[in-house]
C-alpha positions as CSV (number, residue, x, y, z in Angstrom):
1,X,-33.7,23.7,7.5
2,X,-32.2,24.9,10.4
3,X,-34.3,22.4,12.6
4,X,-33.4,19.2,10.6
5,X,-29.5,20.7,10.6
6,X,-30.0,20.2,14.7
7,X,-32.0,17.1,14.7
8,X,-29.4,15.0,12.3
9,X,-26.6,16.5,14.5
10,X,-28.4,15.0,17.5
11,X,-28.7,12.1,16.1
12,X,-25.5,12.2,14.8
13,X,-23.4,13.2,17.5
14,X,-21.6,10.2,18.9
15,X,-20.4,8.7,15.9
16,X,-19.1,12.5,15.0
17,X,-17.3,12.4,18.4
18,X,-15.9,9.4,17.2
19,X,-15.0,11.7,14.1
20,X,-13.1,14.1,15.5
21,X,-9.3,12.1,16.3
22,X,-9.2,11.0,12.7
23,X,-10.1,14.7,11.9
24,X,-7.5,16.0,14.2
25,X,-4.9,13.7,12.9
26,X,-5.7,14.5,9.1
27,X,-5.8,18.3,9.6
28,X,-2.3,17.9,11.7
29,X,-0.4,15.6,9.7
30,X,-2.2,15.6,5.7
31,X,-3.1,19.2,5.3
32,X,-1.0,21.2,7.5
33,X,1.8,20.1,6.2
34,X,1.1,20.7,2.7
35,X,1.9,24.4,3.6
36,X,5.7,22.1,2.8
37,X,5.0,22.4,-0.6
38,X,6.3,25.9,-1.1
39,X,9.7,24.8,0.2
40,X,10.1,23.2,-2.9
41,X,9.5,26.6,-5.1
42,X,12.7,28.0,-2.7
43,X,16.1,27.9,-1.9
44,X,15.4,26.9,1.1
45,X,17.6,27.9,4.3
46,X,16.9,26.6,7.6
47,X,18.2,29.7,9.3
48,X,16.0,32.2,7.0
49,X,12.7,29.7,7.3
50,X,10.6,29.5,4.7
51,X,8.8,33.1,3.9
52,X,12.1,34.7,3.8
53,X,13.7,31.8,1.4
54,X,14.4,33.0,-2.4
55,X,12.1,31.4,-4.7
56,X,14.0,30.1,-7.3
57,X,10.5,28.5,-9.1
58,X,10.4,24.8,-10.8
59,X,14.6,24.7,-10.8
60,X,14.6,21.8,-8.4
61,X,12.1,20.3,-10.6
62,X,14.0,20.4,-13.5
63,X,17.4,19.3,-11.8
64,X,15.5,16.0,-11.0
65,X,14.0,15.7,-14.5
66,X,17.3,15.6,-16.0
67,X,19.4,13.8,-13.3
68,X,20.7,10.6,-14.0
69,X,18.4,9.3,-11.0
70,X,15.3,10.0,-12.6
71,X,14.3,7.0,-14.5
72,X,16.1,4.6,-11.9
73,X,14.6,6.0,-9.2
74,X,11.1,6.1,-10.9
75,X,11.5,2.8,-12.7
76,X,12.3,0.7,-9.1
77,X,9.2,2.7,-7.2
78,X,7.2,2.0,-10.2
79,X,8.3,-2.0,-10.2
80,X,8.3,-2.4,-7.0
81,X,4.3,-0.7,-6.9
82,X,2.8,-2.8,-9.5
83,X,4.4,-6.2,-8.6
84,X,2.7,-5.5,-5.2
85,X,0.0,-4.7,-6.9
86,X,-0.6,-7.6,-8.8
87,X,0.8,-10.3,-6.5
88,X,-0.9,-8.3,-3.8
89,X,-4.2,-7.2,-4.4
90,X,-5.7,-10.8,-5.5
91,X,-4.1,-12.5,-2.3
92,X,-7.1,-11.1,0.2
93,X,-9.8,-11.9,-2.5
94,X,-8.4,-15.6,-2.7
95,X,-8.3,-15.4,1.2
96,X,-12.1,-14.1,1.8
97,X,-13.4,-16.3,-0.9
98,X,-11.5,-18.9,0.4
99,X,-12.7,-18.7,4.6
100,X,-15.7,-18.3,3.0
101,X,-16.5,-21.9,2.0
102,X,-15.4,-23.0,5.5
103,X,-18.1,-24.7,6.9
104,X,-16.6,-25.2,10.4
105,X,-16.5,-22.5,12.5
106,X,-13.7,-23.0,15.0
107,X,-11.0,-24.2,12.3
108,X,-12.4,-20.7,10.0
109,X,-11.6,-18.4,13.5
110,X,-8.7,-19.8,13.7
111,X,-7.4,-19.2,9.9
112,X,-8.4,-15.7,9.7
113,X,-6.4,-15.2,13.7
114,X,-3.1,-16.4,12.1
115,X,-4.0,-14.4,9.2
116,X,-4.7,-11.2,10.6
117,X,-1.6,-11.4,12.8
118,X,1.4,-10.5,10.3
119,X,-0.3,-7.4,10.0
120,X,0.3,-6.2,13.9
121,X,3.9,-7.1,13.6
122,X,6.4,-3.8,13.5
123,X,8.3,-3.7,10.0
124,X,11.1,-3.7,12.0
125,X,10.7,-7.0,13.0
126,X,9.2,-8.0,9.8
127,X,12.9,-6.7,8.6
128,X,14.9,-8.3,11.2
129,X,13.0,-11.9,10.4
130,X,13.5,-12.3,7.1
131,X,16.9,-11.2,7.5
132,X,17.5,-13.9,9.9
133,X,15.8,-16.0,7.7
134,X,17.4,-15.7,4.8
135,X,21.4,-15.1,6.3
136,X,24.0,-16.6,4.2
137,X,26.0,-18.5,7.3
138,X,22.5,-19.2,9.5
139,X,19.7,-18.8,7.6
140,X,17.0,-21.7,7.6
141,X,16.6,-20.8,3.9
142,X,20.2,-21.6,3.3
143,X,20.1,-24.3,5.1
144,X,17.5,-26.0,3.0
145,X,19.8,-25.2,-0.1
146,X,22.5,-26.7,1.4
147,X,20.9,-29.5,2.3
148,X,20.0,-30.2,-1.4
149,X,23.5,-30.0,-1.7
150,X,24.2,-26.6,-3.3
151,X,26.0,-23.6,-2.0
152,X,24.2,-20.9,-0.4
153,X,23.2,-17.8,-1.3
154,X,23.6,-13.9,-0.2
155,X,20.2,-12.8,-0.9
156,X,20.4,-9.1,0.4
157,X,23.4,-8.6,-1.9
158,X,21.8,-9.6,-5.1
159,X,19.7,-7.0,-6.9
160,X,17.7,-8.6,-9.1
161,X,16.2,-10.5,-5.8
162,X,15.3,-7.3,-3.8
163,X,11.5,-7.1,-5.7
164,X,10.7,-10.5,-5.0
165,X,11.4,-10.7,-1.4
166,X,10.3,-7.1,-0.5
167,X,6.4,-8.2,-2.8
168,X,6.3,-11.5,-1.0
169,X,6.8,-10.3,2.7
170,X,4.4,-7.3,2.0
171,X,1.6,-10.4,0.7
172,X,2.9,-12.1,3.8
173,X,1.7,-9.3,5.8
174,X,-1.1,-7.5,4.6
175,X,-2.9,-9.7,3.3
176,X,-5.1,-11.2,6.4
177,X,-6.0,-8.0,7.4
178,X,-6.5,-7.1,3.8
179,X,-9.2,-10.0,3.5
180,X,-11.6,-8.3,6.5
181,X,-13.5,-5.7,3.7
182,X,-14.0,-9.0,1.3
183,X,-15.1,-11.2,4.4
184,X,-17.7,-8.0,5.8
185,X,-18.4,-7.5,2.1
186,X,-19.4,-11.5,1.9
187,X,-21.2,-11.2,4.9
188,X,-24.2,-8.8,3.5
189,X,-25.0,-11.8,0.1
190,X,-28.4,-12.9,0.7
191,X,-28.1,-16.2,1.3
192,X,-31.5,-16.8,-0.2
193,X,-29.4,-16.5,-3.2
194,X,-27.5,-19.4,-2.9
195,X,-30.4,-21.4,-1.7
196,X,-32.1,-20.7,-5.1
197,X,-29.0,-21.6,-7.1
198,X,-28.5,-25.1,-4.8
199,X,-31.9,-25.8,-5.9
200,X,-31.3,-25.0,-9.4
201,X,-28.7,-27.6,-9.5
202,X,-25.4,-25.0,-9.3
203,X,-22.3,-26.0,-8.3
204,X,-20.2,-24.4,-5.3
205,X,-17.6,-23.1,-8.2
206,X,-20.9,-21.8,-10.4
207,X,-22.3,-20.1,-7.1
208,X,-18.7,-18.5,-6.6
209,X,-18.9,-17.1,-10.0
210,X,-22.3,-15.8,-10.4
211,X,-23.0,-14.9,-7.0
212,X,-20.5,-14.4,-4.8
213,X,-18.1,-12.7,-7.4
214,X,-20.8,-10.3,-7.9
215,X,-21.6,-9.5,-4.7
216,X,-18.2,-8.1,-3.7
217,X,-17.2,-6.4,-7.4
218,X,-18.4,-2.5,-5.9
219,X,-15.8,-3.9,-3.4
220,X,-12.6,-5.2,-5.4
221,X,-13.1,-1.9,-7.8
222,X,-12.8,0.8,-5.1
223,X,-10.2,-0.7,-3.3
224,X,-8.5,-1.4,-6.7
225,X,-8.4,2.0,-7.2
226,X,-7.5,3.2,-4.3
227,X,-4.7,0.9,-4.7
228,X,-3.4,2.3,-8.0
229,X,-3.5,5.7,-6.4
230,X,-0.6,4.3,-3.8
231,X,1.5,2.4,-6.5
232,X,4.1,4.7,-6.2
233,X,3.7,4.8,-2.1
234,X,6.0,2.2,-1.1
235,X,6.8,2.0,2.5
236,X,9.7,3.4,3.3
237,X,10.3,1.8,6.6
238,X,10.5,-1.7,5.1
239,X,12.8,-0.4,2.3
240,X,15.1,1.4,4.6
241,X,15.5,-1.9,6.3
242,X,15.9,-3.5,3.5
243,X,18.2,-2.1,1.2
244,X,22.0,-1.5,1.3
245,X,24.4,0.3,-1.5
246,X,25.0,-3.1,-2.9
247,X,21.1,-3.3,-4.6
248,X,20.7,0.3,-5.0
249,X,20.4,-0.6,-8.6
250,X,16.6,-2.1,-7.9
251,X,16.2,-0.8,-4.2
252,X,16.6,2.8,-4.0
253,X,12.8,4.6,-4.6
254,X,11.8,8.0,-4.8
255,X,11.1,8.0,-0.5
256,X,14.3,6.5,0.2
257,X,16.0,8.8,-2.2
258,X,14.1,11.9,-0.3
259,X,15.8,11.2,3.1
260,X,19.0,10.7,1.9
261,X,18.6,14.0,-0.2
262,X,16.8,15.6,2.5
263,X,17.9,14.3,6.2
264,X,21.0,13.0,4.9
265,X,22.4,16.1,2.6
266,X,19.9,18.9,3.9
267,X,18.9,19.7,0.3
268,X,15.3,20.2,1.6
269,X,14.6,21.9,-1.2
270,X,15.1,18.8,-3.9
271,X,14.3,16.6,-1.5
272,X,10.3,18.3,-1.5
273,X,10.5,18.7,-5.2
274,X,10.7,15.2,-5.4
275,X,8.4,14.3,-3.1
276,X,5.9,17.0,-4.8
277,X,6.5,14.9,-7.7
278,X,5.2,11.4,-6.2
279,X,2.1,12.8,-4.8
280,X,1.3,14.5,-8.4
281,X,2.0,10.9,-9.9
282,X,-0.5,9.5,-7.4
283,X,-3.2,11.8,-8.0
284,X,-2.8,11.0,-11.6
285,X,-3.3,7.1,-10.9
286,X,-6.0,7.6,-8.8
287,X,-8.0,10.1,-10.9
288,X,-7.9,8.0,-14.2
289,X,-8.6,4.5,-12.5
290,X,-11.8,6.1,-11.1
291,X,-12.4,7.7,-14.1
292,X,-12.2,4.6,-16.1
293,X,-14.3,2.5,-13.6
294,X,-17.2,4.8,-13.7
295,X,-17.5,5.0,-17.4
296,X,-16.9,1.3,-17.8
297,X,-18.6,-0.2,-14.8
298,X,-20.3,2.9,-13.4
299,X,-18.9,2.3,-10.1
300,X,-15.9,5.2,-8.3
301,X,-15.1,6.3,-5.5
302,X,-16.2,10.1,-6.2
């Protein structure tokens, strides 16, 4: 045992080299500082550090349980999560299948370049672009409403607009790089398969659907899940951007309300409660998706 332990290790070892960064970077950054946690069991103060802190048990948990905040805060991440979701998670699938009955290969290169490109672009200057774009005195949005003759409009001041242009600029983004796992996945159908069905008389929308659909479901359902597991993992950066007091009513999520609690107020305590909270949420999402996808379609991620 020992002897095949050593020979799979030899075989093994480069890509294991390759490993160990992302290993490094997990252990440093995901599991170290879950050690965190505790501060949210204290009353915490900076100057007594953590072990010597007063536990005060689940009181920060119940202050945000019954604060006015609650359901607003939970309701907007919520939202905000499953519009991405469902706006976002069909957008690559569209893509792949898509650049997948482009016959020529220069003008197919050339699609999936422009869309993968969004995707290196710093939210910051994601931020500052559609900001630009959308400014109430020189915006190029505006200026196509005025042109139609109607008066413009301040689109960072109105809540009930934040959802829609945070979802589409996210789609805008992600969604290239999004389509490279549905493109690889594409990549491994046996194209014998398609050569049986031409023959048979299918059409290239019957092929889609009973071959190429099929080939990338184990696919769609583990990064579907995976996907329900971060519903309530918004980026912050973008939202922090974003947002001002004006649309606090549909802007302000559970991250943005942890650095103003913590960073902002220093109540690091409520701040990790809350953040406690979203991770719990998330492992709930993630654990019944894959629960329900192996029972119905025997396929999960563990």
């Amino acid at each position: 045992m020992a002897e095949t332990f050593v020979r799979k290790f030899n075989q093994s070892k480069y890509l294991l080299l390759l490993f160990i960064p992302c290993l490094i970077y997990y252990i440093l950054f995901r599991y170290f500082p879950m050690f965190g946690v505790i501060i949210s069991f204290k009353e915490y103060n900076i100057f007594k550090g953590v072990i010597n802190s007063p536990w005060v048990g689940f009181k920060y948990y119940e202050m945000f349980f019954q604060s006015h905040d609650f359901y607003k805060l939970l309701r907007n991440t919520f939202l905000l999560g499953l519009y991405k979701l469902l706006f976002g998670f069909p957008a690559p699938i569209l893509l792949a299948l898509m650049l997948n009955e482009v016959k020529q290969r220069i003008f197919k290169k050339f699609v999936q370049s422009i869309s993968y490109l969004p995707h290196f672009i710093s939210n910051v200057v994601v931020v500052s672009m559609i900001l630009m774009f959308l400014s109430p005195s020189s915006g190029i949005v505006n200026q196509l409403i005025q042109a139609f003759g109607m008066d413009p409009v301040n689109f960072m001041s109105r809540p009930e607009l934040f959802r829609a242009i945070y979802v589409l600029s996210e789609v805008w983004q992600h969604t290239g790089w999004e389509a490279i796992l549905y493109l690889a996945a594409l990549s491994s159908i046996d194209p014998m398969l398609y050569e049986a069905a031409e023959m048979d008389g299918a059409s290239r929308w019957k092929k889609t659907i009973h071959i190429t659909l099929p080939g990338i479901v184990p696919v769609i359902i583990v990064l579907f899940i995976l996907n329900i597991g971060s519903v309530l993992d918004i980026s912050f950066e973008k939202v922090f951007l974003l947002y001002n007091p004006a649309i606090y009513e549909t802007s302000d999520i559970l991250s943005t309300f942890v650095y103003r609690t913590g960073l902002g107020q220093g109540n690091f305590s409520y701040a990790s409660a809350v953040d406690v909270f979203t991770g719990i949420i998330g492992l709930i999402f993630i654990y019944s998706a894959n629960s329900i996808s192996r029972k119905v379609g025997e396929t999960s991620v563990w």
